[in-house]
C-alpha positions in Angstrom: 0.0 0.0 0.0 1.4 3.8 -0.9 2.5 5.8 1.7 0.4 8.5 2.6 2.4 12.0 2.0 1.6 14.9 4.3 3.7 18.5 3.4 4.2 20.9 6.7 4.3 24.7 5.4 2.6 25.6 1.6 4.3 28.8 0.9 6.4 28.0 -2.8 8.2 25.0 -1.9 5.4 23.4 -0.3 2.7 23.8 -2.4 4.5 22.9 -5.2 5.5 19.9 -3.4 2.5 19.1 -2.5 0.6 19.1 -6.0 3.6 17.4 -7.3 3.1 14.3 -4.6 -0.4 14.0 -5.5 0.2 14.1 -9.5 2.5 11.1 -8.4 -0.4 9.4 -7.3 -0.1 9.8 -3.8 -3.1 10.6 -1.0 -1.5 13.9 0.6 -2.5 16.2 3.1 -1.4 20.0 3.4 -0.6 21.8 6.9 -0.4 25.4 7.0 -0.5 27.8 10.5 -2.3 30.6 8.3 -6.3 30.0 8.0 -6.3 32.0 4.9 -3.8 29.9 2.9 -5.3 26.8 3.8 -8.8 28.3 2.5 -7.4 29.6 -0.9 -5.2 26.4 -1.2 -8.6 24.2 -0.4 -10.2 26.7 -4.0 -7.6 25.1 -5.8 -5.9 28.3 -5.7 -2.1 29.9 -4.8 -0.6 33.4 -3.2 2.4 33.4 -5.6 2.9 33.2 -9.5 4.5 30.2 -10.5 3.8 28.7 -13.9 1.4 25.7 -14.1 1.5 25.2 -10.5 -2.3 26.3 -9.9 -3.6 24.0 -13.1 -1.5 21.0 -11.2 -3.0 22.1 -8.4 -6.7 22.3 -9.2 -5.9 18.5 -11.2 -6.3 17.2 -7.1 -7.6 19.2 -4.7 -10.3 17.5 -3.4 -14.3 19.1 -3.8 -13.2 21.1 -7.0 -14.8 19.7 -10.2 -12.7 16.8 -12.1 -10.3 16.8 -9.5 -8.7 13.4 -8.5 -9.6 14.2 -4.4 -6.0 13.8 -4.0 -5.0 16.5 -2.2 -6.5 18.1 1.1 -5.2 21.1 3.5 -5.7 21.6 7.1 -4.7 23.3 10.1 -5.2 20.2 12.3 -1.3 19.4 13.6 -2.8 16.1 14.9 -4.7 15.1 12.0 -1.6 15.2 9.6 0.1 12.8 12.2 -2.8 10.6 12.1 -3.1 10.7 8.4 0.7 10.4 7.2 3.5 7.7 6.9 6.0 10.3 5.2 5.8 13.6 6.5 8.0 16.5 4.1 8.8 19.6 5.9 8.4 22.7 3.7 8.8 25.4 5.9 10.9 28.8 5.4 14.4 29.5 7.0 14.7 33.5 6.2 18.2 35.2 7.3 18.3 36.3 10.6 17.4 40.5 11.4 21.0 42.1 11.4 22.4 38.8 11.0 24.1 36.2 8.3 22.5 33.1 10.1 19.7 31.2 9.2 16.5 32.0 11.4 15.9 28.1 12.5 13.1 29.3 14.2 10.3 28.3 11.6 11.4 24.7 11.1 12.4 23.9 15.1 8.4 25.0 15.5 7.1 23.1 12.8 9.2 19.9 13.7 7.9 20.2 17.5 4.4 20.5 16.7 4.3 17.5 14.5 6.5 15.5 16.9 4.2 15.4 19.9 1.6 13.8 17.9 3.5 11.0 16.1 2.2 8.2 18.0 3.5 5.4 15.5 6.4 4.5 13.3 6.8 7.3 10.4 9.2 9.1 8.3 9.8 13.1 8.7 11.5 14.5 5.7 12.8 17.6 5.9 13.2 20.0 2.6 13.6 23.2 3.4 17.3 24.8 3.2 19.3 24.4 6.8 22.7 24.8 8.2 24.8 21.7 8.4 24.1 20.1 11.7 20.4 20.7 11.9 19.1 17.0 11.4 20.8 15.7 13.8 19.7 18.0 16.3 16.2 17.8 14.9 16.4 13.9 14.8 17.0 13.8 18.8 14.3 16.5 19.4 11.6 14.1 17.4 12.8 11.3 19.0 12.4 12.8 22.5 8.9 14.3 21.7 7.1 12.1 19.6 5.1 8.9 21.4 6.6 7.0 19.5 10.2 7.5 20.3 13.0 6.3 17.5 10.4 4.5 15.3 9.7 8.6 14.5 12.5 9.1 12.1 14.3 11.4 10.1 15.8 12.1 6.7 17.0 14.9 4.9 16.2 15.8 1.1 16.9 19.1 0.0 14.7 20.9 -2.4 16.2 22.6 -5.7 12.9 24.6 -7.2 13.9 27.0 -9.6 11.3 29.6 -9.5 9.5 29.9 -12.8 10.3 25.6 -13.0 9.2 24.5 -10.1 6.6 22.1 -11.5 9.2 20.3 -13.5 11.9 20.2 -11.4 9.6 18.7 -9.0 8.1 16.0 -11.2 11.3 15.4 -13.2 14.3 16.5 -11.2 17.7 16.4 -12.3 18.7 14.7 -9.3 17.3 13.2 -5.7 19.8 13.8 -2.8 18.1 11.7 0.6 20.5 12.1 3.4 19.1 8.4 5.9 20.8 6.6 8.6 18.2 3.3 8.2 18.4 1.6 4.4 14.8 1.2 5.4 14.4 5.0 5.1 15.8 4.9 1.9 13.5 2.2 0.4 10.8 4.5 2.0 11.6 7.6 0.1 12.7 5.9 -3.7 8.8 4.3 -3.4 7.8 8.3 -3.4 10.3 8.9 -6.2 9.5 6.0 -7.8 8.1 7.9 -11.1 11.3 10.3 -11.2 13.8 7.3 -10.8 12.0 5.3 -13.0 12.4 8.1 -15.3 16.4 8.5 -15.0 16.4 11.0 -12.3 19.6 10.2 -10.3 19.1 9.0 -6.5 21.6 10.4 -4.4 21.8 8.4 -0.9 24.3 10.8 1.8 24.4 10.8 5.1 23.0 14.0 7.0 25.6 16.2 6.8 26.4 15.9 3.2 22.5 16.4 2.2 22.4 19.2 4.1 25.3 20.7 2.5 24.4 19.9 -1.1 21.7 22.8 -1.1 24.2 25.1 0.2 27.2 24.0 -1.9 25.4 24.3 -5.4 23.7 27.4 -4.2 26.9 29.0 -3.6 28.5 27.8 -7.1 26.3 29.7 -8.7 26.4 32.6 -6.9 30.3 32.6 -7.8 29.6 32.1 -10.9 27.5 35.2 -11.5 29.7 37.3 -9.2 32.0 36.0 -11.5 30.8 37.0 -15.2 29.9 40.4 -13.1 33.6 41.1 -12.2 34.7 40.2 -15.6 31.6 42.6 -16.3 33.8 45.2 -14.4 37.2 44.5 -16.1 35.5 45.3 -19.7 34.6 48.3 -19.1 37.5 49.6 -17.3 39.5 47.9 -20.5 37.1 48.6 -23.3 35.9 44.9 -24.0 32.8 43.0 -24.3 32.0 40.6 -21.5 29.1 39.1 -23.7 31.7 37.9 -26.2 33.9 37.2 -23.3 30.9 34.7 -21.9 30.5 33.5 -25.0 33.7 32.5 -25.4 34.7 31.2 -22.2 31.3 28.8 -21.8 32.1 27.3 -25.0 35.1 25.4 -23.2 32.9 22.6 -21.4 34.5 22.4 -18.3 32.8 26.2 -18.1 29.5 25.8 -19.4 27.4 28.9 -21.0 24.9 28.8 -18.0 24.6 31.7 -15.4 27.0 33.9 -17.3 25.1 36.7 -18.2 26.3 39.0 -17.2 24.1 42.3 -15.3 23.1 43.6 -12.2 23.4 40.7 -9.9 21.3 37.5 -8.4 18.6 37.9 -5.8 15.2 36.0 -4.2 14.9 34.7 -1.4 17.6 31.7 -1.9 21.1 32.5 -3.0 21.6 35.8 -1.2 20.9 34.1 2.1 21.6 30.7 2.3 25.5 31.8 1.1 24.9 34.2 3.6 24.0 31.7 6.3 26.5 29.2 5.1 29.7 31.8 5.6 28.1 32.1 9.5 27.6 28.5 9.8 31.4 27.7 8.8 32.2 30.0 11.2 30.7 28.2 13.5 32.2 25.3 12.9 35.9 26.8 13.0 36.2 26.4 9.4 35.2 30.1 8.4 38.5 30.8 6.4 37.1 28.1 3.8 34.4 30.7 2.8 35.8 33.8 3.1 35.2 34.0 -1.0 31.4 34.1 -0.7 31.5 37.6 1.4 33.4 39.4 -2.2 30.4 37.0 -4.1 28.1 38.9 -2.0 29.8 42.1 -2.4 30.2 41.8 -6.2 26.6 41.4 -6.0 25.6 43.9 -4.4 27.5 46.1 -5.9 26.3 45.7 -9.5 23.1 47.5 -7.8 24.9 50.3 -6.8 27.0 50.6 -10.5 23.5 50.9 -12.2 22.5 53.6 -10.2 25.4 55.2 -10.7 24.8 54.7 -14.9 21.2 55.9 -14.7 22.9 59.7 -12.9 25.2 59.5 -15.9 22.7 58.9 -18.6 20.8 62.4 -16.7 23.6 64.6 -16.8 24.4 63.7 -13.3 20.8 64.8 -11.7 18.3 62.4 -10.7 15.9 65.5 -8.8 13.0 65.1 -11.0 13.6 63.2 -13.9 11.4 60.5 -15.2 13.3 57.0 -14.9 10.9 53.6 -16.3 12.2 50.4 -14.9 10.7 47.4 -17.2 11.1 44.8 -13.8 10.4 44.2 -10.1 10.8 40.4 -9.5 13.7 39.2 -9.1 13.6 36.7 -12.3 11.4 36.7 -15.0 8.6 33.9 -14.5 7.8 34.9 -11.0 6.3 37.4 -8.7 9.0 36.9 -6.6 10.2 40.6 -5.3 12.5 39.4 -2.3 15.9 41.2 -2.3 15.3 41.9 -6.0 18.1 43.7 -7.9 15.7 45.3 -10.2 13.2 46.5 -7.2 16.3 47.5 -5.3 17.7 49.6 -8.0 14.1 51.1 -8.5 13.9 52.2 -4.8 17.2 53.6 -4.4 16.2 56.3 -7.3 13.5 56.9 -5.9 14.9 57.8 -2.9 17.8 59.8 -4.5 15.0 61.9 -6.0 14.0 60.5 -9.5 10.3 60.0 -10.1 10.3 55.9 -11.3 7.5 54.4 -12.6 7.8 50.6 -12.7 5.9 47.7 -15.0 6.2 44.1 -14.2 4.2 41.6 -15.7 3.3 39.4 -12.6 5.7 41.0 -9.7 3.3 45.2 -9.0 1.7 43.8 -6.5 4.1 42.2 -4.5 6.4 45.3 -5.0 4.0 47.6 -4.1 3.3 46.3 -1.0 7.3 46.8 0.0 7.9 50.3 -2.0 4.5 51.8 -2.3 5.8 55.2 -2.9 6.9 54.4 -6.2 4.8 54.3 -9.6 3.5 51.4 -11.0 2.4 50.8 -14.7 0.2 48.8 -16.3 2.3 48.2 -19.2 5.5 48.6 -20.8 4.4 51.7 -22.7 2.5 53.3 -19.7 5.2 52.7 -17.8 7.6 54.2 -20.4 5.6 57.6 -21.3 7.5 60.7 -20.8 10.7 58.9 -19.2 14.2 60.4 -19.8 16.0 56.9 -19.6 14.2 53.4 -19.4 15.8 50.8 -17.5 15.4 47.1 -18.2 16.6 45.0 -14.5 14.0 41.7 -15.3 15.0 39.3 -18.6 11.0 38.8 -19.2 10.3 37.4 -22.8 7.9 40.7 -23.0 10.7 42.7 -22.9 12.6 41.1 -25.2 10.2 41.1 -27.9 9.0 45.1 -27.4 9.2 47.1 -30.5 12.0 49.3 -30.0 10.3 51.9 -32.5 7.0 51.6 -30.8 8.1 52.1 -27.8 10.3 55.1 -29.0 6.9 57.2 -29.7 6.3 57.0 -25.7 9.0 58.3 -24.2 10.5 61.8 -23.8 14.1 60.5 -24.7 15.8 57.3 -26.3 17.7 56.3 -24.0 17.9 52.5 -22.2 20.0 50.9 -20.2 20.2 47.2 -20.1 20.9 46.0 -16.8 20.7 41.8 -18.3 22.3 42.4 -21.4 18.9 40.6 -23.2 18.2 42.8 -25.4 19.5 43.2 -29.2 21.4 46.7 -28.9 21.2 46.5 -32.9 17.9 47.0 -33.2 17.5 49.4 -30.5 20.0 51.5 -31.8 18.5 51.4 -35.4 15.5 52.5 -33.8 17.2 55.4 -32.6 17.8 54.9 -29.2 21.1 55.3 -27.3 21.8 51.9 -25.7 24.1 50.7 -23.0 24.6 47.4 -21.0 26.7 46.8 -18.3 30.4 45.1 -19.1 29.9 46.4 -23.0 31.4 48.9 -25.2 29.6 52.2 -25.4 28.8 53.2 -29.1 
């Protein structure tokens, strides 16, 4: 017989977790502490933009019309423990106020309220993103509080969503990392990843330590690797080259890859900036803090990509932001989300605002979410509302929207022709031939 899934926490990770382990044919059951979640999760509905997530979702939700009944929520903590053989926790681990750490706080809860009603053997799985050390603290605390002691157990399998591909990398991911102490815990969790396995995805069996640390590890690759194309970025234009050649170039050697070398004005989210933040304070922790002494100039090359396209937008005013009319085509932090946490484009957007300039933004999923952190600025319904009159447009998100604008169109809307491309996706051909004066970051200036 299947196990029954439960999935503690249905922010992004969870939800999509949860649709995913019922379109795997599994009977799950949703926990949430927020009433209102659980009631717009129960209309086969979601707080966040992620594509094909709600269509997965309304497939199983259980009352809604077609639906396979699969899925359910609740706020009953003793229900899910009655109900589930494999409970996945979801919940989020933010950065600590004024801190690098992780704030542990929201999985030590979640773990403790589960634990005091596990009254028979069961498997807690946890997901979300935690220091290294953290299961095996958290698989002494279960085994204290639940009824039924050790036969409570725990494994660790790290989640590695990419907004805007969540569904898929749930369904089909490139890879499975478990992290068990019991090989009967393992045969537990490839019966739920049956399908993917079945399907080629790699099964990774670790020990704790190592699962916990593969989240952090590849997060942190990639962050260099950005930081890296960005410093490159930096060198170009102090020596008059062009770092999207350079990319080019450079990612055709295989050892290299083309992949997260674009460069532009930096990651964000609410993953890589502080989970390499939170792995730097947990090696410090451990005595081993010299090891990642690299990740604080990643972060710092980061961050100050922000601060260099700030800088570019005074320069394409004369020098004076008081009063002029800046469009920023962007506020999430990725294209294919409404994701606004620490967003380089949203940041960017704020920070001339508050030197002054009036900025008008347009996103095509992410006004909302950015209104509610900066609602001083301007928000747009649309590229070319959010472009008319502007002295320089700025374009911080890669959406495929703004890619395909009409650089001639769009030219009729705005006070001056002047953009600057902080992702280095758009064709500065055609946007000069439409008149326009273009400029990207780590390229020469025509």
């Amino acid at each position: 017989m299947a196990p029954k899934i439960t999935v503690i926490g249905t922010g992004y990770l969870g939800a999509t977790h949860a649709a995913a382990m019922a379109e795997l044919g599994f009977e799950v059951l949703g926990l949430d502490v927020v009433p209102e979640k659980v009631e717009l999760l129960g209309r086969g509905e979601i707080p966040m933009y992620e594509p094909g997530l709600a269509e997965l979702l309304r497939r199983h939700v259980a009352g809604l019309p077609g639906s396979t009944g699969r899925l359910r929520f609740t706020l009953d903590w003793a229900e899910v423990a009655a109900f589930g053989d494999v409970h996945f926790v979801c919940v989020n681990t933010p950065q600590k106020h004024g801190e690098y750490a992780c704030d542990m706080s929201y999985v030590d809860a979640a773990v403790e309220s589960l634990a005091v009603h596990l009254d028979r053997p069961c498997l807690v799985v946890g997901k979300s993103t935690v220091p290294v050390g953290s299961a095996d603290r958290l698989a002494a605390r279960i085994a204290e509080l639940a009824p039924a002691g050790e036969e409570a157990a725990l494994a660790w399998n790290p989640e590695f969503l990419r907004e805007g591909f969540a569904v898929d990398d749930t369904l089909h991911p490139d890879r499975i990392v478990v992290g068990v102490r019991d090989q009967r815990h393992e045969a537990v969790l490839r019966e739920v990843y049956a399908t993917p396995i079945a399907e080629g995805s790699p099964f990774v069996v670790t020990d704790f330590a190592t699962a916990e640390l593969v989240k952090t590890s590849a997060n942190s690759f990639l962050a260099t690797k950005i930081s890296f194309i960005n410093a490159m970025a930096e060198v170009c234009e102090a020596a008059g080259g062009d770092v999207v050649k350079l990319a080019e170039a450079i990612g055709h050697d295989d050892r290299i890859g083309k992949k997260f070398l674009r460069a532009g004005i930096g990651f964000g989210g609410g993953c890589l900036p502080k989970d390499i933040r939170a792995f730097m304070a947990r090696a410090g922790e451990l005595g081993a803090d010299q090891a990642l002494t690299f990740l604080r100039e990643v972060d710092s090359i980061n961050m100050r990509r922000r601060g260099h396209m700030v800088e570019l937008t005074k320069d394409a005013l004369g020098g004076v932001l008081l009063g002029r009319r800046v469009a920023v085509l962007g506020a999430s932090f990725k294209p294919d989300s409404d994701d606004v946490r620490d967003s380089p484009a949203l940041n960017v957007a704020g920070q001339l605002h508050l030197q002054g300039a009036q900025v008008t933004v347009y996103d095509p999923k992410g006004n909302e979410n950015a209104r509610r952190i900066f609602p001083t600025l301007g928000y747009a319904a649309s590229a070319a509302e959010a472009v008319r009159g502007a002295d320089v447009v700025l374009h911080l998100t890669e959406w495929a929207e703004f890619r395909e604008l009409d650089p001639a169109v769009l030219g009729e809307q705005v006070g001056r022709r002047h953009i600057l491309d902080g992702r280095n996706a758009l064709d500065p051909v055609a946007w000069r031939n439409a008149g326009w004066t273009y400029r990207a970051l780590g390229r020469p200036t025509l």
